[in-house]
N, C-alpha and C positions, 0 to 999 in steps of 0.2 A: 482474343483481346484480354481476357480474365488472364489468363495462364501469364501475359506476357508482364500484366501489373502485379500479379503474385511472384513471378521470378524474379522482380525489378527491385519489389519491399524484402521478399527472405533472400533472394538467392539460389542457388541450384541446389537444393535439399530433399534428399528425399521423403516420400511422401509420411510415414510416419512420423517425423523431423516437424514438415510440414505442420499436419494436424497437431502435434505440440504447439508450436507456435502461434499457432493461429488463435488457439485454446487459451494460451498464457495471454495474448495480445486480447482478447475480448475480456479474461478476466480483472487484467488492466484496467480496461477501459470502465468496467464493470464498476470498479474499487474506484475509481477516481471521480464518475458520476454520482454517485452513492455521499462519497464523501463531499462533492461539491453540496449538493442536495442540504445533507445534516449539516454544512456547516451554517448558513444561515440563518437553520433554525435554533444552533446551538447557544447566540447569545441571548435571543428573547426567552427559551426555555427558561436559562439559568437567570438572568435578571427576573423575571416571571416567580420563583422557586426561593430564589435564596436573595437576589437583592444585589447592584450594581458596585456596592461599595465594596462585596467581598471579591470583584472582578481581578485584579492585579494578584491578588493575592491566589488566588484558583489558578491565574495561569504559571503564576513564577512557579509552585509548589505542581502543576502537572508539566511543567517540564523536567524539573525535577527527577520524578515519578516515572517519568517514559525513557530518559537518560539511564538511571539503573536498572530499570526491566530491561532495556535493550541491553546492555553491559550483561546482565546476568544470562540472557536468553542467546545471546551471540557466544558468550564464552559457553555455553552448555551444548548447545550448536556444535561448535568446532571441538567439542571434547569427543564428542558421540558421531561424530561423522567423519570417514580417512577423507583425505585427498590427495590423496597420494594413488587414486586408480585410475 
């Protein structure tokens, strides 16, 4: 019964294949409980710390911030890495 729900969600893979997967798929899940969790607590912290009225301003200026990390961290990525194998 296991065997036939795990070939139904990956597919016929073998079994190293497999335990990849399965590993990325839990650490998913991992990262997105986690993040659910902190996000909650993220605006009483910061109201708590610094105060509601710098709110809009903290979010415009960390998207911002997350926008060129990612731009720089993607373009450094694909510098450093073929894909071409």
């Amino acid at each position: 019964m296991l065997s036939c729900l795990v070939r139904a969600l990956y597919g016929d893979l073998p079994h190293e294949q497999l335990v990849q997967a399965s590993f990325f798929s839990l650490l998913l899940c991992m990262i997105v409980g986690v993040y659910w969790m902190m996000r909650s607590l993220k605006d009483s912290v910061f109201a708590t710390t610094v105060g509601l009225e710098y709110q809009p301003t903290a979010k415009m200026l960390s998207l911002v911030v997350v926008t060129v990390m990612l731009f720089f961290i993607t373009n450094w990525c694909g510098c450093s890495y073929d894909f071409d194998q």
